[in-house]
C-alpha positions as a Markdown table, in Angstrom:
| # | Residue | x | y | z |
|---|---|---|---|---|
| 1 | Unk | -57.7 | -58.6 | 25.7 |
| 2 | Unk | -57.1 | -57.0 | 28.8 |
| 3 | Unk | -57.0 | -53.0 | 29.3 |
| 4 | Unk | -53.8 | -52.0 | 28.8 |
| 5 | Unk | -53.5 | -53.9 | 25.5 |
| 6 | Unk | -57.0 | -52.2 | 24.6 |
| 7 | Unk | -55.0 | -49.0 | 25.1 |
| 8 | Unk | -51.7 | -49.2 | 23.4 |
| 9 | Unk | -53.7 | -50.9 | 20.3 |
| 10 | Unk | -56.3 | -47.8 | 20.5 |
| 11 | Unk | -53.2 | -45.8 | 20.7 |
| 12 | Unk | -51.8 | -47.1 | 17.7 |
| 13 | Unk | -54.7 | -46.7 | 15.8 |
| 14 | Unk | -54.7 | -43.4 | 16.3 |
| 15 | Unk | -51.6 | -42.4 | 15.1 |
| 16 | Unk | -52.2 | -43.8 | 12.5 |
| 17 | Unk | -55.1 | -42.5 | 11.2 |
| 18 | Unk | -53.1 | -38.8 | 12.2 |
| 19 | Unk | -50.6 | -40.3 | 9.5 |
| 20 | Unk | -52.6 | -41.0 | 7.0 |
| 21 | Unk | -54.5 | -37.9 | 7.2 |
| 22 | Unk | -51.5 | -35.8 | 7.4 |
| 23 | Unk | -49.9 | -37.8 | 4.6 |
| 24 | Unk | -53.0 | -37.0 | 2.5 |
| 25 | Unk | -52.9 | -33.3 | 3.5 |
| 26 | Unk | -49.3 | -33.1 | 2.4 |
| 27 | Unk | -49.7 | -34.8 | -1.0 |
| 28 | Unk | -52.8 | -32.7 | -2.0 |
| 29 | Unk | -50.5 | -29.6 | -1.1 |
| 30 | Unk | -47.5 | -30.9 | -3.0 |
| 31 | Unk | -50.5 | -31.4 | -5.6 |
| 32 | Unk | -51.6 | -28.5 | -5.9 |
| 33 | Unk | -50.1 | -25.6 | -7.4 |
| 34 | Unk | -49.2 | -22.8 | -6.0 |
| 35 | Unk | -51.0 | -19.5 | -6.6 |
| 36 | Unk | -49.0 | -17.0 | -8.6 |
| 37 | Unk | -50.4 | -13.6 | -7.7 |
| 38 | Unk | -49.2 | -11.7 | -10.6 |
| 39 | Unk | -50.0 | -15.0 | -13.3 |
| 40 | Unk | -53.7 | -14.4 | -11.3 |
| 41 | Unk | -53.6 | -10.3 | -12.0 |
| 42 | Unk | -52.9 | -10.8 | -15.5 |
| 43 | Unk | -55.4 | -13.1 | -16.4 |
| 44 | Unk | -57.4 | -11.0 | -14.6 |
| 45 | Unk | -56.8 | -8.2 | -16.9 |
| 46 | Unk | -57.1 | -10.1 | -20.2 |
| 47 | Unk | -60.0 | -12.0 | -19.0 |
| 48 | Unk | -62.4 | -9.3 | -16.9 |
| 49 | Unk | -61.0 | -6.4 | -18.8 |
| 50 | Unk | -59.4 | -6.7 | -21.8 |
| 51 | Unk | -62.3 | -9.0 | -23.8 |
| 52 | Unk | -65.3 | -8.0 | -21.7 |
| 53 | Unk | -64.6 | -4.1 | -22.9 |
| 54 | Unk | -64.0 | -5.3 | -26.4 |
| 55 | Unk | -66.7 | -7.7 | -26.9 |
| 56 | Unk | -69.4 | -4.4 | -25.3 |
| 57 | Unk | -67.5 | -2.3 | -28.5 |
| 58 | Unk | -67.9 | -4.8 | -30.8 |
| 59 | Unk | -71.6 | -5.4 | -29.7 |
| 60 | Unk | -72.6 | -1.6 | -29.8 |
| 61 | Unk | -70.8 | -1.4 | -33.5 |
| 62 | Unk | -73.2 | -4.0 | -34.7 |
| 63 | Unk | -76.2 | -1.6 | -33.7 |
| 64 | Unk | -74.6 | 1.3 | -34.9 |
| 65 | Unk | -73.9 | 0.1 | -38.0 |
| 66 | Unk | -77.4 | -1.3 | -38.6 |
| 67 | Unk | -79.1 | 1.8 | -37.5 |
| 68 | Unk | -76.4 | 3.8 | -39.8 |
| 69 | Unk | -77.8 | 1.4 | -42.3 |
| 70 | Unk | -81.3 | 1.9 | -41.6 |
| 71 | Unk | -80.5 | 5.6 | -41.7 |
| 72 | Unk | -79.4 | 5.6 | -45.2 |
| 73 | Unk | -82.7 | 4.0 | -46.7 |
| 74 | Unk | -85.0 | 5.9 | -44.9 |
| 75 | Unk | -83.7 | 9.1 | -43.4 |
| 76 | Unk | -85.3 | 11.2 | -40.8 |
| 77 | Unk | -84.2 | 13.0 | -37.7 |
| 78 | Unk | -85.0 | 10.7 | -35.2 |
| 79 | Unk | -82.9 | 7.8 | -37.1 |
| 80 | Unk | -79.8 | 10.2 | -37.0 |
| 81 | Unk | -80.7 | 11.2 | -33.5 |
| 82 | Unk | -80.6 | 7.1 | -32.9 |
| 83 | Unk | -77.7 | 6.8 | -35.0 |
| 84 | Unk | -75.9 | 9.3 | -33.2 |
| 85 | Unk | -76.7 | 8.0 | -29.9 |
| 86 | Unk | -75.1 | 4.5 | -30.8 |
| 87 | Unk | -72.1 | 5.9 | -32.1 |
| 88 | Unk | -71.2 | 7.5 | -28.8 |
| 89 | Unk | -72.2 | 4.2 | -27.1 |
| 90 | Unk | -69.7 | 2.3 | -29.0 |
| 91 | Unk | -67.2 | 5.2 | -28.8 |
| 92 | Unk | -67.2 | 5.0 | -24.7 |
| 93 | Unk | -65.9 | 1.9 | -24.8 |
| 94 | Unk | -63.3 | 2.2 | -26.6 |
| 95 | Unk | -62.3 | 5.4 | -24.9 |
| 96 | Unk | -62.2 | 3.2 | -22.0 |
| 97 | Unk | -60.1 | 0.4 | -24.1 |
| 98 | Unk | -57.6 | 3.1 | -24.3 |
| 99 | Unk | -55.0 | 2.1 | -21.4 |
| 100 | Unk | -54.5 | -1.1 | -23.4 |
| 101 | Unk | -53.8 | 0.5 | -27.4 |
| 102 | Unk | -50.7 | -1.9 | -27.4 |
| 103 | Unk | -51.6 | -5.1 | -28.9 |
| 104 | Unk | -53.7 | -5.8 | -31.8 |
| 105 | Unk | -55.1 | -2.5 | -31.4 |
| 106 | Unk | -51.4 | -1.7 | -32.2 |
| 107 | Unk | -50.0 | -4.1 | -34.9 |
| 108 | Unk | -52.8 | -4.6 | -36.3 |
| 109 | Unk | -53.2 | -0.5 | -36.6 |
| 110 | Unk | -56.8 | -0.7 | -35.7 |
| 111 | Unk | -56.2 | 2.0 | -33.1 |
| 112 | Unk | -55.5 | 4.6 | -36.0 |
| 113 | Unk | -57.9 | 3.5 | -38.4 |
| 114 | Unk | -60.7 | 3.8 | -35.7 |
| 115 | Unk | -59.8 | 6.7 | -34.0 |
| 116 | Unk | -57.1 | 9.0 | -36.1 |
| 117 | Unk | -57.7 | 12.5 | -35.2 |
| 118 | Unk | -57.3 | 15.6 | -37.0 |
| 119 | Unk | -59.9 | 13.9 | -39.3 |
| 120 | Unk | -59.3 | 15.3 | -42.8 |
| 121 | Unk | -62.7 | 16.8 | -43.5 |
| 122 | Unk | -61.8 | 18.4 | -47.3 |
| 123 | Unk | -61.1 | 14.6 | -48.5 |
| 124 | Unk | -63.8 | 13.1 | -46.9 |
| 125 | Unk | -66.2 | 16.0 | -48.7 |
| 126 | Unk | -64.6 | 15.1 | -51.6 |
| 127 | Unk | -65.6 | 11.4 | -51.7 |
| 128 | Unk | -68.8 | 12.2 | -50.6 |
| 129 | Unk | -69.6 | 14.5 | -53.3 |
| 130 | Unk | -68.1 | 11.9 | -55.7 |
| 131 | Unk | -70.2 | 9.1 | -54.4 |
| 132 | Unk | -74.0 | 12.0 | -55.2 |
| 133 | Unk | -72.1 | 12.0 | -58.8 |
| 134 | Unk | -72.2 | 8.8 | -58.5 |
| 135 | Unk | -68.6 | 8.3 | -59.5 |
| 136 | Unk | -67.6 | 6.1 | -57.4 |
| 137 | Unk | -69.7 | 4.1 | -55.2 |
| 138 | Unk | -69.0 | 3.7 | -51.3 |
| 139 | Unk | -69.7 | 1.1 | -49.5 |
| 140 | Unk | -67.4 | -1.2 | -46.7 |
| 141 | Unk | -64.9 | -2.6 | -49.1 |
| 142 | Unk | -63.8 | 0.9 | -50.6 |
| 143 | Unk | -63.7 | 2.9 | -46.7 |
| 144 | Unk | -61.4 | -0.4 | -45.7 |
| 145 | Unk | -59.6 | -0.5 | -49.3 |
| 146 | Unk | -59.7 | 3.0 | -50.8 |
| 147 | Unk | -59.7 | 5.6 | -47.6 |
| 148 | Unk | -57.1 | 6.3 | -45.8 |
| 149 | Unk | -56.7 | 6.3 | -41.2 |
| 150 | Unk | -58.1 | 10.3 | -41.6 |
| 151 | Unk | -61.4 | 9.3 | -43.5 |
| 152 | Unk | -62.8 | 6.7 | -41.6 |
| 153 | Unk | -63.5 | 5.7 | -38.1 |
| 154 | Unk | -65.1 | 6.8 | -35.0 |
| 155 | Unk | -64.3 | 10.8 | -35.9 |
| 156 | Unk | -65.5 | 10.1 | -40.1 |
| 157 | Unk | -68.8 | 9.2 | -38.8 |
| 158 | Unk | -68.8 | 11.8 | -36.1 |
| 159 | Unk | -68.4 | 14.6 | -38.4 |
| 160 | Unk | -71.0 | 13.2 | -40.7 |
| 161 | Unk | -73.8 | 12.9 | -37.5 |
| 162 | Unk | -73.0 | 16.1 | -35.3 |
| 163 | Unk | -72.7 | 19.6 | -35.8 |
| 164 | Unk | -71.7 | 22.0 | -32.6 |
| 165 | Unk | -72.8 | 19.0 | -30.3 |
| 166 | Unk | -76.1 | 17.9 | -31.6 |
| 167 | Unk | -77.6 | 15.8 | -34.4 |
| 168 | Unk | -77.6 | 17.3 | -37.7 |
| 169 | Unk | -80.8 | 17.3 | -39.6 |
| 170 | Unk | -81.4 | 14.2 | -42.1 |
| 171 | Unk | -82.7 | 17.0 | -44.9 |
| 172 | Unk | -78.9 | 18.2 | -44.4 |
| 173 | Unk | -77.4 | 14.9 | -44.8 |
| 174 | Unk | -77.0 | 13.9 | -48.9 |
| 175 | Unk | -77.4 | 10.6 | -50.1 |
| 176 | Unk | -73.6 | 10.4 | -51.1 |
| 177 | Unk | -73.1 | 10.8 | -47.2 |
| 178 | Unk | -76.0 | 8.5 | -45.5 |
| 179 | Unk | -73.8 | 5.8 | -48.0 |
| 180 | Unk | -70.6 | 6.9 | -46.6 |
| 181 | Unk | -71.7 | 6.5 | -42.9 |
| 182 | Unk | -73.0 | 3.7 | -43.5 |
| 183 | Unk | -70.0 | 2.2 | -45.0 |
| 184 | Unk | -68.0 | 4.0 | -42.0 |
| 185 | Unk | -70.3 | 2.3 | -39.7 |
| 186 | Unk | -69.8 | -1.2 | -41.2 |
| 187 | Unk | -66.2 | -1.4 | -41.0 |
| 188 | Unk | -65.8 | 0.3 | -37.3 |
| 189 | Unk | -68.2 | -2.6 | -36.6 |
| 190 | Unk | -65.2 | -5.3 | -38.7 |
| 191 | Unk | -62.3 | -3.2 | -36.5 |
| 192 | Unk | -64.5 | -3.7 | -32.8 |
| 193 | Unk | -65.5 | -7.2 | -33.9 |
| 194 | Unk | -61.4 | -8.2 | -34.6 |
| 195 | Unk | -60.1 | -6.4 | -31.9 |
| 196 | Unk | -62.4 | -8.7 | -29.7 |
| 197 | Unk | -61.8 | -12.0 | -31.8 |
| 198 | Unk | -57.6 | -10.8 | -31.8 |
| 199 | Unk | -57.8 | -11.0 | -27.9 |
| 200 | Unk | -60.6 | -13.5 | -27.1 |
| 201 | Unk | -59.8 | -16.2 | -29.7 |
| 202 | Unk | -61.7 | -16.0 | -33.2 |
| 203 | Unk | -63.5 | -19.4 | -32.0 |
| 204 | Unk | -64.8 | -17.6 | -28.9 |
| 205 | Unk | -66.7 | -14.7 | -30.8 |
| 206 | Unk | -70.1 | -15.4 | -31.9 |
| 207 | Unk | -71.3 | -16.8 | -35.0 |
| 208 | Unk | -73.2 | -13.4 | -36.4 |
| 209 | Unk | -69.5 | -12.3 | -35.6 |
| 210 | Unk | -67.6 | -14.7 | -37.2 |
| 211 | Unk | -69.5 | -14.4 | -40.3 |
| 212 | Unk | -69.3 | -10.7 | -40.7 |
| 213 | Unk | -65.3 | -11.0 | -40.6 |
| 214 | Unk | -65.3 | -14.4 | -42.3 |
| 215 | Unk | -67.2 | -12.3 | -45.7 |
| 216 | Unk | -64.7 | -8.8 | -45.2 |
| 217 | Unk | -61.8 | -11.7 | -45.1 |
| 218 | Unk | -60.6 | -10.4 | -42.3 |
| 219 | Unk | -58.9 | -13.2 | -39.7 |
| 220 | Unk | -57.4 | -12.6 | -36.9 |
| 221 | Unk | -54.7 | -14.3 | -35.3 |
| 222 | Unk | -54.3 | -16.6 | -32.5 |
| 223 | Unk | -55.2 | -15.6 | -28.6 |
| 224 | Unk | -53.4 | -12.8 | -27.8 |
| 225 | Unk | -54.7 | -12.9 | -24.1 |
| 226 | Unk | -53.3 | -16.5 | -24.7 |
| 227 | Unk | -50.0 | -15.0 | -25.0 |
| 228 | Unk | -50.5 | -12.3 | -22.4 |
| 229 | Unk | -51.3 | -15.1 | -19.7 |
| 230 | Unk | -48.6 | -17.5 | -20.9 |
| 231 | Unk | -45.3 | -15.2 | -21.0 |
| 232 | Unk | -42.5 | -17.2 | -20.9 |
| 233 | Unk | -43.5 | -20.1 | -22.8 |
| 234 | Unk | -43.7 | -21.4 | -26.3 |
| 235 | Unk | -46.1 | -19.1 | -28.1 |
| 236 | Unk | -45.8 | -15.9 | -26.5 |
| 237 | Unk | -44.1 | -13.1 | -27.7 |
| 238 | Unk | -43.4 | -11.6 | -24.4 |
| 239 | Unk | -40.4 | -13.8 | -22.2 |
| 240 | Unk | -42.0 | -13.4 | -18.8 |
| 241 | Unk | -44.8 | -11.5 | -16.5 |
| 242 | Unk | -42.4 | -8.7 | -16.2 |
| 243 | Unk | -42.6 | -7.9 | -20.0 |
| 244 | Unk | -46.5 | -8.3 | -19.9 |
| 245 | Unk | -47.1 | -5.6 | -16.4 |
| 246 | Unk | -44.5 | -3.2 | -18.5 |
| 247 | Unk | -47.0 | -3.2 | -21.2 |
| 248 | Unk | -49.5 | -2.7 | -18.8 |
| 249 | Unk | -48.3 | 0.3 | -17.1 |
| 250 | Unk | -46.8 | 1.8 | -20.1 |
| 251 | Unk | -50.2 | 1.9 | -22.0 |
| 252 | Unk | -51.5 | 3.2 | -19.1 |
| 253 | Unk | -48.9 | 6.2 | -19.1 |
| 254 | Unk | -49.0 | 7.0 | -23.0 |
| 255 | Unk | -52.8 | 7.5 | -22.9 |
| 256 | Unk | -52.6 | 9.7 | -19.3 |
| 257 | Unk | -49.3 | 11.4 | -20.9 |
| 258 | Unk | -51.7 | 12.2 | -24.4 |
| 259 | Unk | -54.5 | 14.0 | -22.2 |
| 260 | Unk | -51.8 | 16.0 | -21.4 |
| 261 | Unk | -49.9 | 16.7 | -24.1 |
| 262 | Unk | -52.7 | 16.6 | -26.9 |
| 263 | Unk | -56.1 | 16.0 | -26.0 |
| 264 | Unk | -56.3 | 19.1 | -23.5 |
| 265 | Unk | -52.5 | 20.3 | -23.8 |
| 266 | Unk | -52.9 | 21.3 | -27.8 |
| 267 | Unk | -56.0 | 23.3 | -27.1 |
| 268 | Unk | -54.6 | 24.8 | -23.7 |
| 269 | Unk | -51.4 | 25.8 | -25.9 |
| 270 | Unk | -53.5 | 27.0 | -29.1 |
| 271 | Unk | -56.6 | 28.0 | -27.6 |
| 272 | Unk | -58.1 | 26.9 | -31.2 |
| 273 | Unk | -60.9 | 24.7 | -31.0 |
| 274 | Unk | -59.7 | 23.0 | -34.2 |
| 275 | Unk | -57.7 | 21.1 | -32.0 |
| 276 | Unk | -60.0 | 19.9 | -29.8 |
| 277 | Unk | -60.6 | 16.4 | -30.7 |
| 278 | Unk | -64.5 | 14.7 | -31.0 |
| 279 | Unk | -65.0 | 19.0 | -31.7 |
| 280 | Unk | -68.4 | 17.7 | -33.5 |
| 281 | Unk | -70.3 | 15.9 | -31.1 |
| 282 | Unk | -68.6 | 17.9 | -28.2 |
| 283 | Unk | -67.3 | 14.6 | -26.1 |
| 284 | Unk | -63.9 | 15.4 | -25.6 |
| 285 | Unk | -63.8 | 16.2 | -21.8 |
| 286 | Unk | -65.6 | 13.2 | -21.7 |
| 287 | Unk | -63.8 | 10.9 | -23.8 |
| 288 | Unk | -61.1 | 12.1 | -21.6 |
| 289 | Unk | -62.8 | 11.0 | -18.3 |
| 290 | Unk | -63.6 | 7.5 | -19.9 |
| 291 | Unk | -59.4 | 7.2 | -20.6 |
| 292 | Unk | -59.3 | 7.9 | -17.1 |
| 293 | Unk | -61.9 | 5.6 | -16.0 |
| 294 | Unk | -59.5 | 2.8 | -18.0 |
| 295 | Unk | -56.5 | 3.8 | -16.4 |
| 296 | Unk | -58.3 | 3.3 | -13.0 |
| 297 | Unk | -59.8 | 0.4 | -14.6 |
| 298 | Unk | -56.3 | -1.4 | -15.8 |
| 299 | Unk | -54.5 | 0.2 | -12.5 |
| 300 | Unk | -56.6 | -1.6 | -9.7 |
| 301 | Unk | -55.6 | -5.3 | -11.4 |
| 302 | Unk | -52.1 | -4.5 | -10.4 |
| 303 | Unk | -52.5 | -2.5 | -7.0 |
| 304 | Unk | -52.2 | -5.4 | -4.8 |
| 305 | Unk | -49.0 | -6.3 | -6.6 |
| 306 | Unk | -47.9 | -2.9 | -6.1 |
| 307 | Unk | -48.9 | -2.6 | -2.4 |
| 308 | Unk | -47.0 | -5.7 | -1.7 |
| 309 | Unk | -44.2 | -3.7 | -2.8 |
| 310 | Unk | -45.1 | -0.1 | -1.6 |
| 311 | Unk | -48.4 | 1.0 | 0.1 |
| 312 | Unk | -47.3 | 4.5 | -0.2 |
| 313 | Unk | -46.6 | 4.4 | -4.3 |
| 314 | Unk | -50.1 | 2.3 | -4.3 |
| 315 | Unk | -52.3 | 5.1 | -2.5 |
| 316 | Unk | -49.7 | 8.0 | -4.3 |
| 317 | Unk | -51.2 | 6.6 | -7.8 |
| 318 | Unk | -54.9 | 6.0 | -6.2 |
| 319 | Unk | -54.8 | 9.9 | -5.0 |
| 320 | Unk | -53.0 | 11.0 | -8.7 |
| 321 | Unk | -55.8 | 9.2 | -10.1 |
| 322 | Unk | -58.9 | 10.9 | -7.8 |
| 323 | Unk | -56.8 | 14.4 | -8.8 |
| 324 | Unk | -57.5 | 13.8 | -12.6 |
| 325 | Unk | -61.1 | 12.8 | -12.0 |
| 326 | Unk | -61.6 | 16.3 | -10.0 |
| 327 | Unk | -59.6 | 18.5 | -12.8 |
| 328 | Unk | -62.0 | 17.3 | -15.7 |
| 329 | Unk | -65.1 | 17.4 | -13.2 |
| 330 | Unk | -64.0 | 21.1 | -12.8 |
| 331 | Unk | -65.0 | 22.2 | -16.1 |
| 332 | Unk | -68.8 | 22.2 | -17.0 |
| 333 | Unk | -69.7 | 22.0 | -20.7 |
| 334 | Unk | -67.6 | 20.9 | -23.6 |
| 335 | Unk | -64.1 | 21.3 | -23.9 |
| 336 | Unk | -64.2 | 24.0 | -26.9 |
| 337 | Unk | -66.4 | 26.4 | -25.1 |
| 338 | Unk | -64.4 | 26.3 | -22.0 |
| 339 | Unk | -60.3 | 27.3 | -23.8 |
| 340 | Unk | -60.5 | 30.4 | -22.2 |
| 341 | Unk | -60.3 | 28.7 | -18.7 |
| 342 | Unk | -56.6 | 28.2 | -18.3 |
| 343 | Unk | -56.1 | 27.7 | -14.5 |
| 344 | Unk | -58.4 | 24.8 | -15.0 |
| 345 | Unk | -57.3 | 23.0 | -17.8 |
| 346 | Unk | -53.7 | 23.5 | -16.5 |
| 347 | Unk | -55.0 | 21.5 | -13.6 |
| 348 | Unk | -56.1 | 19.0 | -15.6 |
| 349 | Unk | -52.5 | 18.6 | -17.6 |
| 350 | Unk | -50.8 | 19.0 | -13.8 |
| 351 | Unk | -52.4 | 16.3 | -12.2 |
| 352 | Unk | -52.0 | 14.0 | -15.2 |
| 353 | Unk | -48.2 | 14.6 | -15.2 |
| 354 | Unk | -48.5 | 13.4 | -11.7 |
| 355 | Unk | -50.4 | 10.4 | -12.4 |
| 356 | Unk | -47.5 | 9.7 | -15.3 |
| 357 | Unk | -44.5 | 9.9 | -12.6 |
| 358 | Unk | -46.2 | 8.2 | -10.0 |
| 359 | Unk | -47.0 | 5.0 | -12.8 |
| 360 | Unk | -43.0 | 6.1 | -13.3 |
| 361 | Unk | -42.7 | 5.0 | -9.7 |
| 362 | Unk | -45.0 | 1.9 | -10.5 |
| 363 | Unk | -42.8 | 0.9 | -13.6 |
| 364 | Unk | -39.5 | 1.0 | -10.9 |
| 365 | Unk | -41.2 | -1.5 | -8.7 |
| 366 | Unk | -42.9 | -4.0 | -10.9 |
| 367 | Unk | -40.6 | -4.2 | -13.8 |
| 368 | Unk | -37.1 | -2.6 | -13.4 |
């Protein structure tokens, strides 16, 4: 073969291996799918958020409600101290659960039978003295049967471990209320544990789990985050991603828009420290912080979405959000010793109303 036959057959050869190459190349592209940045966010949410927050509730209800039930056989200061510690454990996150109350936490009305708030203190007395009477006996089936949203829950077992912000004494506590927290304790533990089998998929919980709601026939229904990450097709309830990022920023508005209009805007109004909510164990600035700390949370899935759209609405919610976090930071020491400090908790309510418009703003882009 002489040289220039070498070189026009080298030549072919050549292009076409540059075919085939770029043939390949072009079929794995058509191949592959292409990335759908706000299908990623959401999973994002349900997956890294979402279930991840749940299952550390769930998980921290399982101790509190053994210690609870340690408590009630053998009780002594240190075991309430213990007790008290893991209820506030469990309670911070689902404080910062509470950018996301639609849901199961919704339909399933676990948000008011965990957390309902004025909690009605002369009926839950009542039942207590009933159970040292020993006419009626209290244990998880009657709270979850018997009591209504105001007797039970986060703010039921709150009342019955703190007094003015720290543990009461166990030679306060009778034995008609060690039984009753320990039945409160048992069923927030059921409410934490089906929140996180409602959004994670009851086969995805583990088996100490599954057995606990299995024998307070509790079941949950299918996936929701299933749903949430498959809007739009057979199965979910909502008809496409728009509908799901509307929920998302609209739970993050109602809990900002309840700092300010109830959690710190009651007191500010009232100045009564009745209305101060977690007034026993003195957390409210702090559960307050922790709602937040979700908003930021739920709020940073979506920002790249939302600086696609608008940098400046992106930073205007980021600088909202830093404003909040600055009000609360302002006030040292619980909430009910600091009413008289109006300029600061009208700080607090103004920079939340910001944050609210500016997730307004967020609502406009994403959604409307």
């Amino acid at each position: 073969m002489n040289a220039y036959k070498r070189m026009l057959l080298a030549g072919f050869c050549a292009g076409s291996t540059i075919l085939a190459f770029g043939s390949q190349a072009q079929a794995a592209k058509a191949a592959s799918p292409k990335v759908d940045k706000t299908s990623a966010a959401i999973a994002a949410y349900a997956d890294e958020l979402v279930i991840p927050t749940y299952k550390t509730m769930s998980d921290n209800a399982l101790k509190f409600a053994k210690t609870a039930k340690e408590l009630k056989v053998a009780p002594t200061d240190a075991k309430v101290a213990e007790a008290g510690k893991l209820l506030l454990e469990t309670r911070v996150p689902w404080e910062l659960s509470e950018s996301f109350l639609f849901g199961p936490a919704a339909f399933a009305n676990l948000d008011p039978k965990l957390d309902s708030w004025p909690l009605d203190t002369t009926n839950l007395d009542a039942v207590a003295k009933n159970a040292d009477s020993k006419s009626v006996t209290i244990d998880a089936a009657y709270v979850r049967n018997s009591l209504g949203a105001e007797t039970r829950g986060f703010h039921a077992a709150e009342y019955l471990l703190f007094r003015d912000g720290q543990p009461r004494k166990a030679a306060d506590l009778t034995p008609g209320q060690l039984s009753y927290l320990a039945a409160v304790a048992e069923v927030i533990a059921e409410d934490a544990i089906t929140l996180e089998a409602w959004w994670a998929g009851s086969d995805k919980i583990s088996e100490e789990k599954a057995k606990i709601l299995e024998e307070a026939e509790i079941e949950p229904g299918k996936s929701y985050a299933g749903e949430f990450k498959k809007a739009g097709q057979a199965g979910s309830r909502y008809e496409s991603n728009s509908e799901v990022l509307d929920e998302i920023i609209g739970g993050s508005k109602d809990i900002i828009d309840e700092i300010a209009d109830s959690k710190v805007g009651k007191p500010y109004e009232t100045a009564d420290a009745a209305d101060c909510e977690s007034l026993y164990s003195y957390t409210s600035l702090v559960d307050s912080r922790h709602n937040v700390q979700s908003v930021e949370k739920s709020y940073n899935v979506i920002s790249p979405l939302v600086a696609a759209k608008s940098a400046k609405v992106d930073q205007a919610v980021k600088g909202s959000i830093a404003k909040v976090f600055k009000s609360l930071d302002a006030i040292q020491g619980p909430l009910v010793k600091n009413l008289d400090k109006k300029e600061q908790l009208k700080a607090i309510i103004d920079s939340c109303k910001e944050l609210s418009e500016n997730l307004d703003k967020v609502q406009e882009l994403l959604v409307k």
